[in-house]
C-alpha positions as CSV (number, residue, x, y, z in Angstrom):
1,X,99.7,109.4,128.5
2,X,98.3,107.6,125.2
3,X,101.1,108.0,122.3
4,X,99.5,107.8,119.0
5,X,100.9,105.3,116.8
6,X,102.0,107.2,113.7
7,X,99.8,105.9,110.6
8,X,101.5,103.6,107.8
9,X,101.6,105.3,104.6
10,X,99.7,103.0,101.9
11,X,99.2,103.6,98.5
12,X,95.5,103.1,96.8
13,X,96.2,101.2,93.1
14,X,93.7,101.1,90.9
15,X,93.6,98.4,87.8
16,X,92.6,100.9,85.3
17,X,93.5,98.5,82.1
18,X,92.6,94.9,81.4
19,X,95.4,92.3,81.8
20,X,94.2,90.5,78.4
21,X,96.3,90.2,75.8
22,X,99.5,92.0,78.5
23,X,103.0,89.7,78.7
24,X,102.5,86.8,81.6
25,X,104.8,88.6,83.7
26,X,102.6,92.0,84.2
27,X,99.6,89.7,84.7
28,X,101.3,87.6,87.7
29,X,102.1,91.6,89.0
30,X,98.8,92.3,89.2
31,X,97.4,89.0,90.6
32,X,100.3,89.0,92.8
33,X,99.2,92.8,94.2
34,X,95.5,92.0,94.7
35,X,94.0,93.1,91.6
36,X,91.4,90.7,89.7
37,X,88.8,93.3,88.1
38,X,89.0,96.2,86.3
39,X,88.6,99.3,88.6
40,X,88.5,97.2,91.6
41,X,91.2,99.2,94.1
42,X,93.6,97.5,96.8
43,X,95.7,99.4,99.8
44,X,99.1,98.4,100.0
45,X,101.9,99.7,102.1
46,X,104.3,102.1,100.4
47,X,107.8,100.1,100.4
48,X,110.2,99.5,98.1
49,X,108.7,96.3,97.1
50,X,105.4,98.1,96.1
51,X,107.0,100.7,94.1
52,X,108.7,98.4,92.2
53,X,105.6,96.1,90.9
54,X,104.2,99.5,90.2
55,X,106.8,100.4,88.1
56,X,106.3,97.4,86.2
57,X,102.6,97.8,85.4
58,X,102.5,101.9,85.4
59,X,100.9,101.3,82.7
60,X,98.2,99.5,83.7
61,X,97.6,101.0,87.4
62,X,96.6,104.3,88.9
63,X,98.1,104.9,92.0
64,X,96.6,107.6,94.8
65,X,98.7,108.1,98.3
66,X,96.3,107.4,100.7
């Protein structure tokens, strides 16, 4: 008998406003989540952690469960 492995939940992010001209701090978020272009979107695992750098750039992000 094959048990299926329950999937992750991840979160799809989408940068949805430039970092120019945004404090240092929300730019290293971004970079530091995957994000370089504007519209590009990145999977990430729903945690804690994630949910947090979210909250910091809510502003700048859509975010999708996936």
């Amino acid at each position: 008998m094959a048990a299926k492995k329950e999937a992750a939940k991840t979160l799809k992010i989408t940068l949805i406003k430039s970092t120019i001209g945004q404090v240092p701090k929300n730019r290293a978020t971004v970079e530091a989540m995957g994000l370089r272009k504007l519209h590009q979107t990145v999977e990430l695992p729903d945690n804690a952690s994630t949910r947090g750098q979210i909250q910091k750039v809510r502003h700048m992000v859509k975010v999708e469960e996936a």
